[in-house]
PDB file with one MODEL, atoms N, CA, C and O in Angstrom:
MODEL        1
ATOM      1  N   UNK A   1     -14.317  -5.654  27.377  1.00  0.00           N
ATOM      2  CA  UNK A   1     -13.083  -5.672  26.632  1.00  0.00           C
ATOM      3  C   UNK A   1     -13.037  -4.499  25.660  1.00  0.00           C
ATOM      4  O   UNK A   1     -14.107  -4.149  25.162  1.00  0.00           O
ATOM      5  N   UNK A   2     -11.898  -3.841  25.327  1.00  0.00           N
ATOM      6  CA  UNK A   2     -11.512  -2.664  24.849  1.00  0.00           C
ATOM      7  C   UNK A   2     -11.152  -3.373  22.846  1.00  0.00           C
ATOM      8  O   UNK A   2     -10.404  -4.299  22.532  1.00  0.00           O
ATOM      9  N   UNK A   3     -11.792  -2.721  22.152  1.00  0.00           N
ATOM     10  CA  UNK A   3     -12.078  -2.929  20.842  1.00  0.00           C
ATOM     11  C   UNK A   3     -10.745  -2.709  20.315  1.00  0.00           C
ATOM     12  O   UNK A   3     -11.018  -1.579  19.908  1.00  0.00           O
ATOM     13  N   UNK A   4      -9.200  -2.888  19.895  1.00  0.00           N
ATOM     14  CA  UNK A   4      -7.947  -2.054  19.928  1.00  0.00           C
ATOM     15  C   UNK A   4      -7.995  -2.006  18.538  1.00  0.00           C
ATOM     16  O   UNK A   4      -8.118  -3.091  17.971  1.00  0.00           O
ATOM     17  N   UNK A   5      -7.928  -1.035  17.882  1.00  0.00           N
ATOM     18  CA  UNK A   5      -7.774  -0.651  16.294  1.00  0.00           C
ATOM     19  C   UNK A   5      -6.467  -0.863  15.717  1.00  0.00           C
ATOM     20  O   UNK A   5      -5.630  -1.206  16.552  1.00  0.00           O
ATOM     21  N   UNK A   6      -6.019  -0.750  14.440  1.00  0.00           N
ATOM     22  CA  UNK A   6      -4.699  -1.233  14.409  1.00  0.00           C
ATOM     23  C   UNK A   6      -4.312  -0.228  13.727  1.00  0.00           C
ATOM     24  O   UNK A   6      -5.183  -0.052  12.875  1.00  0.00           O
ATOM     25  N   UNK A   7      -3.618   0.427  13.629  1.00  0.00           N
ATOM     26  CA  UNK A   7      -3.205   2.244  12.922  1.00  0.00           C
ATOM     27  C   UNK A   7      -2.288   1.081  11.353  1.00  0.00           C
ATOM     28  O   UNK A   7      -1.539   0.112  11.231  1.00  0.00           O
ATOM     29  N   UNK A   8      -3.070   2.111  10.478  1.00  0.00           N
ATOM     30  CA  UNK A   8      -2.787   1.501   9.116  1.00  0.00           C
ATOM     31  C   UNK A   8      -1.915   2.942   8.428  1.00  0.00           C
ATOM     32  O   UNK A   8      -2.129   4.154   8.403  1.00  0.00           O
ATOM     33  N   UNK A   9      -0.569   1.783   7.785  1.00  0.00           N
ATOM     34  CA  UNK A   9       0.128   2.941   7.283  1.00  0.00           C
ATOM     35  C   UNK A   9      -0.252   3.059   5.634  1.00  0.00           C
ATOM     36  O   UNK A   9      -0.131   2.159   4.803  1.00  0.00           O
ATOM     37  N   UNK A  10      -0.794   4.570   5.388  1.00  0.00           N
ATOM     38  CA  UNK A  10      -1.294   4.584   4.426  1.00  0.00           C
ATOM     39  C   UNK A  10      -0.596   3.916   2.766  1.00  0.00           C
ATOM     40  O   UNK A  10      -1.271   3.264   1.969  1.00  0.00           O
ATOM     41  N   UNK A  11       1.026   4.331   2.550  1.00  0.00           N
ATOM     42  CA  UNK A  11       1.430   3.464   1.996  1.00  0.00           C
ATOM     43  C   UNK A  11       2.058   2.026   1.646  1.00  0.00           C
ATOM     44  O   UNK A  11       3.008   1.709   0.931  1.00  0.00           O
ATOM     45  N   UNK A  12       1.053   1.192   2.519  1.00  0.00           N
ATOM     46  CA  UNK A  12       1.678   0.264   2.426  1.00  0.00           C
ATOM     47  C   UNK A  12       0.072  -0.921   1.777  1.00  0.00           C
ATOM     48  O   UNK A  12      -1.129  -0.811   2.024  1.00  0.00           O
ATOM     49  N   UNK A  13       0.639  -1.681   1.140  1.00  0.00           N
ATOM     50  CA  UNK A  13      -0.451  -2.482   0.575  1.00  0.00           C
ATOM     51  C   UNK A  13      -0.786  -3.799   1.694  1.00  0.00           C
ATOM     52  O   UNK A  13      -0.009  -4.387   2.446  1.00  0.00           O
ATOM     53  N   UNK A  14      -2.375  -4.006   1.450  1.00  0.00           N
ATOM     54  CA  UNK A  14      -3.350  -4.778   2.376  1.00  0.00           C
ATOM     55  C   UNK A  14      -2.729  -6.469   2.105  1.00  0.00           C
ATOM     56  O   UNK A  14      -2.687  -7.240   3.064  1.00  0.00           O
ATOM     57  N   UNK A  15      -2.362  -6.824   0.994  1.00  0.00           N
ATOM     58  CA  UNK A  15      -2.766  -7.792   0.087  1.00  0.00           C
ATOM     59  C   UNK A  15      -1.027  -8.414   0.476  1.00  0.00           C
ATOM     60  O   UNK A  15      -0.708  -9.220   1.351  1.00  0.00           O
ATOM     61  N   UNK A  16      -0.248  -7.786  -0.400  1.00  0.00           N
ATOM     62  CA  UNK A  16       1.020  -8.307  -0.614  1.00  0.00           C
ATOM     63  C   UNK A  16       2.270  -7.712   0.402  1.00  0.00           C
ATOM     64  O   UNK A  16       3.407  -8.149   0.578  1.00  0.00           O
ATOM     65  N   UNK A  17       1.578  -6.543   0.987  1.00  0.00           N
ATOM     66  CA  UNK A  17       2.885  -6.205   2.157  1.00  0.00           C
ATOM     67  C   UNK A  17       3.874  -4.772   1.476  1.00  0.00           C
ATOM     68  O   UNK A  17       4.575  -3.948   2.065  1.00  0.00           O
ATOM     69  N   UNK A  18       3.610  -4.909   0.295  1.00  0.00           N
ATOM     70  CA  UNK A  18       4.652  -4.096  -0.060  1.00  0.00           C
ATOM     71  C   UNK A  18       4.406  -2.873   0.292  1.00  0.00           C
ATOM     72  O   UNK A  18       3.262  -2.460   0.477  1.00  0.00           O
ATOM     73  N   UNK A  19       5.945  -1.836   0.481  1.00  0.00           N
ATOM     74  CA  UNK A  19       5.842  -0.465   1.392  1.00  0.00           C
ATOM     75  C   UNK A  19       6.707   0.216   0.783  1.00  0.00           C
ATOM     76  O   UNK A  19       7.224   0.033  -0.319  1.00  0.00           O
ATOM     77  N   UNK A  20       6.875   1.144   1.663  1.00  0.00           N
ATOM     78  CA  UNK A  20       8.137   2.207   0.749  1.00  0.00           C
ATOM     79  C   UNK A  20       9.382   2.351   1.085  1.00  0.00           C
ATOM     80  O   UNK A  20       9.522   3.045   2.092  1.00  0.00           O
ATOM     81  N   UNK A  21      10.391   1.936   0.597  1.00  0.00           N
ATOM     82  CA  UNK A  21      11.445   1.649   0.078  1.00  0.00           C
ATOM     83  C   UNK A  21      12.616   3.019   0.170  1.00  0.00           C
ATOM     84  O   UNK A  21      12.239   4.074  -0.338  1.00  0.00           O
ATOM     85  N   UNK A  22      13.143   3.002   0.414  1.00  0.00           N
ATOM     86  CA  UNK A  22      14.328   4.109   1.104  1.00  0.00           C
ATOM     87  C   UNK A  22      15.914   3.976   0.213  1.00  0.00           C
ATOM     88  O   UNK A  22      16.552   2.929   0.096  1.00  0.00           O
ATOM     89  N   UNK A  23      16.272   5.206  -0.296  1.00  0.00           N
ATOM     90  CA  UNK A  23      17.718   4.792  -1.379  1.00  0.00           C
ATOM     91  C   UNK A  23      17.640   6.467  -1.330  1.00  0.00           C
ATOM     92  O   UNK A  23      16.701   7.206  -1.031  1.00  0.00           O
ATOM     93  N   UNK A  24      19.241   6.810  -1.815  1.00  0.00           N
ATOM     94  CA  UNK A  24      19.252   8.177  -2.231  1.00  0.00           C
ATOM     95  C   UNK A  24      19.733   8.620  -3.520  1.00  0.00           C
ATOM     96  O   UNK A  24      20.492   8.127  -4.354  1.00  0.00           O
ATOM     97  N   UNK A  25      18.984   9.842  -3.430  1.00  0.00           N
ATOM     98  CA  UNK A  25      18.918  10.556  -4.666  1.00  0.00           C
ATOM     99  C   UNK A  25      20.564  10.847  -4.979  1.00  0.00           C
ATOM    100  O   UNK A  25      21.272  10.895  -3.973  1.00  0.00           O
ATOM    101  N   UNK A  26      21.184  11.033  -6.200  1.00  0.00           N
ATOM    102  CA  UNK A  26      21.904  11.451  -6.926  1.00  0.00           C
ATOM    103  C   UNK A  26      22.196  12.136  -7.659  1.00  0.00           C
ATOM    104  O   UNK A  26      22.398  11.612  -8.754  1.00  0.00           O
ATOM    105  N   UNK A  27      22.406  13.648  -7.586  1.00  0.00           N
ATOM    106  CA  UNK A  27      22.361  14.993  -8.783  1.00  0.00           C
ATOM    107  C   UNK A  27      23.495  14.595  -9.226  1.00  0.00           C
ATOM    108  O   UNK A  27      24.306  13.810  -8.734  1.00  0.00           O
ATOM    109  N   UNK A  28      23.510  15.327 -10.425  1.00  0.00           N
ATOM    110  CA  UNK A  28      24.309  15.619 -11.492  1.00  0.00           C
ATOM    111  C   UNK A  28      25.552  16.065 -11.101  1.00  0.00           C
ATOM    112  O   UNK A  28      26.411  16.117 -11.981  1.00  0.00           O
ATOM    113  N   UNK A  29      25.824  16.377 -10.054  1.00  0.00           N
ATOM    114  CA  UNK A  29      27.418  17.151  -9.441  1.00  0.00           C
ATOM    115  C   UNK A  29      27.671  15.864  -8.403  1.00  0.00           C
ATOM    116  O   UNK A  29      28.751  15.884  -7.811  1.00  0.00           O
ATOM    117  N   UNK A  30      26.962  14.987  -8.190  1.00  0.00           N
ATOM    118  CA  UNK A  30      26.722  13.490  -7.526  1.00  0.00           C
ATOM    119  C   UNK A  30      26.775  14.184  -6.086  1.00  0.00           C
ATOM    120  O   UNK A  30      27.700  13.874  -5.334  1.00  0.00           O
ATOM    121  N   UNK A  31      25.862  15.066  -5.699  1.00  0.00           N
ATOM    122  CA  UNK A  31      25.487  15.576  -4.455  1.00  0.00           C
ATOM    123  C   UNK A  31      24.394  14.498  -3.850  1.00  0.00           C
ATOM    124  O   UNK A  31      23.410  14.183  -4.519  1.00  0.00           O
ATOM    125  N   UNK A  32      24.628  13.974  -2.581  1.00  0.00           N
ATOM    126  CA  UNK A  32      23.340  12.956  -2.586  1.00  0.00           C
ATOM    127  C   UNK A  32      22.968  13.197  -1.858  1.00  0.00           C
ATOM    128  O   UNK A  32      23.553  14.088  -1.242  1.00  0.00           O
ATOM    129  N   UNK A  33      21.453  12.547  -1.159  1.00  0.00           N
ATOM    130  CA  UNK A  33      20.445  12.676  -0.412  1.00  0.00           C
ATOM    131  C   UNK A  33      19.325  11.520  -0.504  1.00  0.00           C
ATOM    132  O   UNK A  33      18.869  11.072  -1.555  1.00  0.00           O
ATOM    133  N   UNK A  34      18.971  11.126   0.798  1.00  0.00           N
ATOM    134  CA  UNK A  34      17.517  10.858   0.916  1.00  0.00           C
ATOM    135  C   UNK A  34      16.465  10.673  -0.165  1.00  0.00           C
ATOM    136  O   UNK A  34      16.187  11.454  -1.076  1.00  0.00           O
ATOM    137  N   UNK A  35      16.007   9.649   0.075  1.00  0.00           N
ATOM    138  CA  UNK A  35      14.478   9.965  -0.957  1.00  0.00           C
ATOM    139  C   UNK A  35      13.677   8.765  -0.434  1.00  0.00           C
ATOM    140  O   UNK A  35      14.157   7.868   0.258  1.00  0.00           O
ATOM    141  N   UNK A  36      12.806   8.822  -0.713  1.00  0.00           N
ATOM    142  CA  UNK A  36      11.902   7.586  -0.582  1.00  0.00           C
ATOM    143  C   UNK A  36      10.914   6.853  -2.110  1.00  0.00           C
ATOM    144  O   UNK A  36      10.693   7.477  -3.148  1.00  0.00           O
ATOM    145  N   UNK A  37      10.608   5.860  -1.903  1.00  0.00           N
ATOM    146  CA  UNK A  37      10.204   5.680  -3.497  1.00  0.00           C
ATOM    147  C   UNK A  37       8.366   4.768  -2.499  1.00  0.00           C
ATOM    148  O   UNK A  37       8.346   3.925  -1.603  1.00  0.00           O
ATOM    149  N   UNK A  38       7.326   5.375  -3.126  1.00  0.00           N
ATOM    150  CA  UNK A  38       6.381   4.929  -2.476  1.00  0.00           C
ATOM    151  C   UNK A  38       5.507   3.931  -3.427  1.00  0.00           C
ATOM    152  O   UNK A  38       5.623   3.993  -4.651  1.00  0.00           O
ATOM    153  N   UNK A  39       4.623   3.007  -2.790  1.00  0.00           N
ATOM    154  CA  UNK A  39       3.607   1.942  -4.314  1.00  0.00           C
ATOM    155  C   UNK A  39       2.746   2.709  -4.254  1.00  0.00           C
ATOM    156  O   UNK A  39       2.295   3.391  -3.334  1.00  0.00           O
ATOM    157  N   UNK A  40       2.381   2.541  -5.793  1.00  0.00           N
ATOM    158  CA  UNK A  40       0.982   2.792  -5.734  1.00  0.00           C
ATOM    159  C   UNK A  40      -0.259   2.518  -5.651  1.00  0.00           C
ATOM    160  O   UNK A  40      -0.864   1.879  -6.512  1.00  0.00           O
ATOM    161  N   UNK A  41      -1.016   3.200  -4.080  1.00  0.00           N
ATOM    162  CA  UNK A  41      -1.885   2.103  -3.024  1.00  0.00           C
ATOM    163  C   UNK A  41      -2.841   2.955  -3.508  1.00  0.00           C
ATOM    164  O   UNK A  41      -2.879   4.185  -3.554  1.00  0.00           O
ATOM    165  N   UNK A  42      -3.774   1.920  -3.941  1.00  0.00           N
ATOM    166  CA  UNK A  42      -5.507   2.808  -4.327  1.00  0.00           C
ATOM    167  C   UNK A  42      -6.136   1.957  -2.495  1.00  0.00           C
ATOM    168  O   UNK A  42      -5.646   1.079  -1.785  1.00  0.00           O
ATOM    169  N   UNK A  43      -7.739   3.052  -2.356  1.00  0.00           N
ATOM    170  CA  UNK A  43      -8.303   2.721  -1.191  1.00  0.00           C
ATOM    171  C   UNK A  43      -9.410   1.933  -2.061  1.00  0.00           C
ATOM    172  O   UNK A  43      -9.830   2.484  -3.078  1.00  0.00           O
ATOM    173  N   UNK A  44      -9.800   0.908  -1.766  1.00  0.00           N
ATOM    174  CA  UNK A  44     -11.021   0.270  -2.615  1.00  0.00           C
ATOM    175  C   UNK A  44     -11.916  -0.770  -1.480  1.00  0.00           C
ATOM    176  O   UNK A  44     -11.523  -1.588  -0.648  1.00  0.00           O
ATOM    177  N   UNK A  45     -12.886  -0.442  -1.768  1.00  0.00           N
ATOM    178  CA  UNK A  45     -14.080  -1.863  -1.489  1.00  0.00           C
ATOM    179  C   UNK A  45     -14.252  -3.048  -2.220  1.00  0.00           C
ATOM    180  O   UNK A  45     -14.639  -3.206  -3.378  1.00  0.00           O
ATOM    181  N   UNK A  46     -13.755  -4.202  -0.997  1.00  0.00           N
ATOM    182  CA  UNK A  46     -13.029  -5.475  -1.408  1.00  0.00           C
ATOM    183  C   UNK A  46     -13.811  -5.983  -0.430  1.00  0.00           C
ATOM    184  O   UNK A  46     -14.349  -5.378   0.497  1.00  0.00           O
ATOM    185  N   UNK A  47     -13.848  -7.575  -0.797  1.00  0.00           N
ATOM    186  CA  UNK A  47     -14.777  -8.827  -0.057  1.00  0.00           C
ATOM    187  C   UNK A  47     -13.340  -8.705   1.111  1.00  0.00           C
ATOM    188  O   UNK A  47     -12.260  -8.381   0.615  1.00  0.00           O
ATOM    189  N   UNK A  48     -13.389  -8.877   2.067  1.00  0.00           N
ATOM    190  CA  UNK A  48     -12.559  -9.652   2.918  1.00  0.00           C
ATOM    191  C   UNK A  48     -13.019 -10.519   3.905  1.00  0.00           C
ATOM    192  O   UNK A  48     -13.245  -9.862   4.920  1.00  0.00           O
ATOM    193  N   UNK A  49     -13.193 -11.384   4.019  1.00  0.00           N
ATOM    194  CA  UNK A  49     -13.625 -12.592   4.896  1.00  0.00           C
ATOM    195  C   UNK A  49     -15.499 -12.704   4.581  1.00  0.00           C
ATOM    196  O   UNK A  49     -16.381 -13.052   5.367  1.00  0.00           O
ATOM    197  N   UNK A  50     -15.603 -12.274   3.181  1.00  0.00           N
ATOM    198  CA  UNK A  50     -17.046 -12.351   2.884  1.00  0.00           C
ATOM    199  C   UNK A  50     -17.629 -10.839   2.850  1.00  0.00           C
ATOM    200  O   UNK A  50     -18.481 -10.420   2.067  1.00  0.00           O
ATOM    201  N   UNK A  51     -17.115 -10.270   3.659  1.00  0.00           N
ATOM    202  CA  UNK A  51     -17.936  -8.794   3.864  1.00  0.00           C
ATOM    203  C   UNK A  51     -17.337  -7.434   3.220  1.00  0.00           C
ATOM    204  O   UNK A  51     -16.130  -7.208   3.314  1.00  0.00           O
ATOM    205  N   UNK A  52     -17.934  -6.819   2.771  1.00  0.00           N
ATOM    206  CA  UNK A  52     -17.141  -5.464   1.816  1.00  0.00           C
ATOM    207  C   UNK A  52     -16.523  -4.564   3.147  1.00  0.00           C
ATOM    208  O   UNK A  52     -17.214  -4.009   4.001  1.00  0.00           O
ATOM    209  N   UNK A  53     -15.173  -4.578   3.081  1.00  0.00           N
ATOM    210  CA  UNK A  53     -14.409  -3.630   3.460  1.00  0.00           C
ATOM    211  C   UNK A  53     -13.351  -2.629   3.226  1.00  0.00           C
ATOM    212  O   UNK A  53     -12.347  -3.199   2.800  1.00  0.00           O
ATOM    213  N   UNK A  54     -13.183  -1.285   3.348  1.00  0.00           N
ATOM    214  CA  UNK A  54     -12.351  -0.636   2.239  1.00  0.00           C
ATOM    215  C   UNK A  54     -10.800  -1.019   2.601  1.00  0.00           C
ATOM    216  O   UNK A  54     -10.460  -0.849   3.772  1.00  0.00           O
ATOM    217  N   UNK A  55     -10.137  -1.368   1.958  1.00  0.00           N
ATOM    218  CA  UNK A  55      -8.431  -1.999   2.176  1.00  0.00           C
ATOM    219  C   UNK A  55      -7.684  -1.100   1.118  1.00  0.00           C
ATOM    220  O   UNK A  55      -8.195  -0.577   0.127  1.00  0.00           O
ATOM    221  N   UNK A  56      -6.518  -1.035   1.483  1.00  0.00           N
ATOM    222  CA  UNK A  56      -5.174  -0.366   0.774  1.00  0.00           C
ATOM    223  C   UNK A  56      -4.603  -1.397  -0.081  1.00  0.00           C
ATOM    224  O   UNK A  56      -3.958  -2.341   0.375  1.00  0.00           O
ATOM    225  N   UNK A  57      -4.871  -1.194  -1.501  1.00  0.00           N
ATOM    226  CA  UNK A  57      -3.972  -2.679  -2.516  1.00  0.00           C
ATOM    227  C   UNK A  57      -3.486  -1.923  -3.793  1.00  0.00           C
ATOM    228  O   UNK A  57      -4.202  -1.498  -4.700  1.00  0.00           O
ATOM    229  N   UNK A  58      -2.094  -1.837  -3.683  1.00  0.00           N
ATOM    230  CA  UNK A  58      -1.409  -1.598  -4.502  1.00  0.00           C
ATOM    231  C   UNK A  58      -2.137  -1.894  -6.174  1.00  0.00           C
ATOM    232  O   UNK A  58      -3.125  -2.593  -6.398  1.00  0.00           O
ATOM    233  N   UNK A  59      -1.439  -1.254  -7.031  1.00  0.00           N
ATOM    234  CA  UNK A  59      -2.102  -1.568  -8.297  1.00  0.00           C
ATOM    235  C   UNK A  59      -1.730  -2.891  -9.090  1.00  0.00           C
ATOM    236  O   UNK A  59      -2.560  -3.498  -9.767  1.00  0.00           O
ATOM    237  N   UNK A  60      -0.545  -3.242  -8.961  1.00  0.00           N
ATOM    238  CA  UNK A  60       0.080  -4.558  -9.197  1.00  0.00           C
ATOM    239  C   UNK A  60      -1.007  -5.526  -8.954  1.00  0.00           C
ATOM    240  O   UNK A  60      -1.510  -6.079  -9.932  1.00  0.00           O
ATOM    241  N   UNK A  61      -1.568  -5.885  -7.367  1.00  0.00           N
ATOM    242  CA  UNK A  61      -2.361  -6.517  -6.941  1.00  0.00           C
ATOM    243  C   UNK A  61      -3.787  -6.389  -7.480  1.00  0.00           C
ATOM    244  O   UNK A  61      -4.510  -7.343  -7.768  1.00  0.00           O
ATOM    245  N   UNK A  62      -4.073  -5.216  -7.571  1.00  0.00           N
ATOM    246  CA  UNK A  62      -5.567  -5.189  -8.624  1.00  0.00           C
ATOM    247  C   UNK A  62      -5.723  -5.504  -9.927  1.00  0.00           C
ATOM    248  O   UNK A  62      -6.798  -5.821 -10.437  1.00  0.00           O
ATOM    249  N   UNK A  63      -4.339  -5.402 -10.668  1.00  0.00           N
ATOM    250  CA  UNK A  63      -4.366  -5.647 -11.620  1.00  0.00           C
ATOM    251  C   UNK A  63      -4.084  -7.552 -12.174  1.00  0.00           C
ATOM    252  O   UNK A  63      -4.415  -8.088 -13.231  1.00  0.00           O
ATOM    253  N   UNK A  64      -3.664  -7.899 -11.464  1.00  0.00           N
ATOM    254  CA  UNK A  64      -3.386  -9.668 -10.982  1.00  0.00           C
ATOM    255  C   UNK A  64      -4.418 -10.152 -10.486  1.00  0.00           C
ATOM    256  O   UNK A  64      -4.525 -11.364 -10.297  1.00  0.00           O
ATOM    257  N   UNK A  65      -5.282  -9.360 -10.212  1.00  0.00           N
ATOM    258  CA  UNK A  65      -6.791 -10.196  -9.584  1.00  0.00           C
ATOM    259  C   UNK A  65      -6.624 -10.757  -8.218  1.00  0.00           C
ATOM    260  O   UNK A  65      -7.303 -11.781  -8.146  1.00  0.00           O
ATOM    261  N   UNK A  66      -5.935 -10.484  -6.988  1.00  0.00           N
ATOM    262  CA  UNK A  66      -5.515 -10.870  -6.121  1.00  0.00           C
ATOM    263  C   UNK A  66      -6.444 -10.236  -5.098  1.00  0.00           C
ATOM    264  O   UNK A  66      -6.434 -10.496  -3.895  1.00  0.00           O
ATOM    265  N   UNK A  67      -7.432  -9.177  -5.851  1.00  0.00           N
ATOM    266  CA  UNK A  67      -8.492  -8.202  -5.084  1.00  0.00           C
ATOM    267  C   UNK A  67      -9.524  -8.988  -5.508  1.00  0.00           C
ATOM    268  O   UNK A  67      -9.417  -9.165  -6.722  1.00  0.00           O
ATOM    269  N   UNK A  68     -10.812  -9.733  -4.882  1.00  0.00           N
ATOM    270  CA  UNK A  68     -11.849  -9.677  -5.029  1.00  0.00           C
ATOM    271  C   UNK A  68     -12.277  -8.478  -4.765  1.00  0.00           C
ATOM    272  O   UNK A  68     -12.112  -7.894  -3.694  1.00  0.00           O
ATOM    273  N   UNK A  69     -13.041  -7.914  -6.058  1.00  0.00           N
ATOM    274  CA  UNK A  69     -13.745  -6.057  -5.557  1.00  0.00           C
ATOM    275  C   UNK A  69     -15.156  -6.652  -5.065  1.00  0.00           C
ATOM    276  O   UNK A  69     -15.676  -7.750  -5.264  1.00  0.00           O
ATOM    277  N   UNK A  70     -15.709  -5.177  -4.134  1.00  0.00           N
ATOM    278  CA  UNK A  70     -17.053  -5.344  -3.503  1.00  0.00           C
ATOM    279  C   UNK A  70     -18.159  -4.267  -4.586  1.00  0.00           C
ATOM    280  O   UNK A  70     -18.010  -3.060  -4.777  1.00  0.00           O
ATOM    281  N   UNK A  71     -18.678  -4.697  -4.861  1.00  0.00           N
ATOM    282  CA  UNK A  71     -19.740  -3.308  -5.784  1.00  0.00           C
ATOM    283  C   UNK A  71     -20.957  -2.975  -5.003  1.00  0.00           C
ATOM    284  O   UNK A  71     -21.746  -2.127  -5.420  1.00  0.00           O
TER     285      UNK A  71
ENDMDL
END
């Protein structure tokens, strides 16, 4: 059997799901455009199912304790 990896999108958090968010920009002459607004995902070593693995968790989530960290 073939091991299938799962392609991880870098901004998006392990824990709570949250991702990046899409709205447009607005200048001053109200010219608009595109933008994206991204979280901010630290890479950290975390228990997950007992064993230290490095996961993507927003700071919200680290800061709520929702991360067991691995040391």
């Amino acid at each position: 059997m073939e091991k299938i990896e799962e392609v991880q999108n870098m901004a998006k958090c392990d824990i709570c799901g949250k991702g990046v968010t899409f709205g447009i920009r607005v200048s001053h002459s109200h010219r608009r455009s595109n933008r994206a607004w991204k979280p901010n995902v630290q890479r950290v070593k975390a228990l997950v199912d007992g064993t230290p693995r490095h996961i993507y968790a927003c700071t919200r989530c680290l800061r709520s304790d929702k991360v067991q960290r691995a040391l």
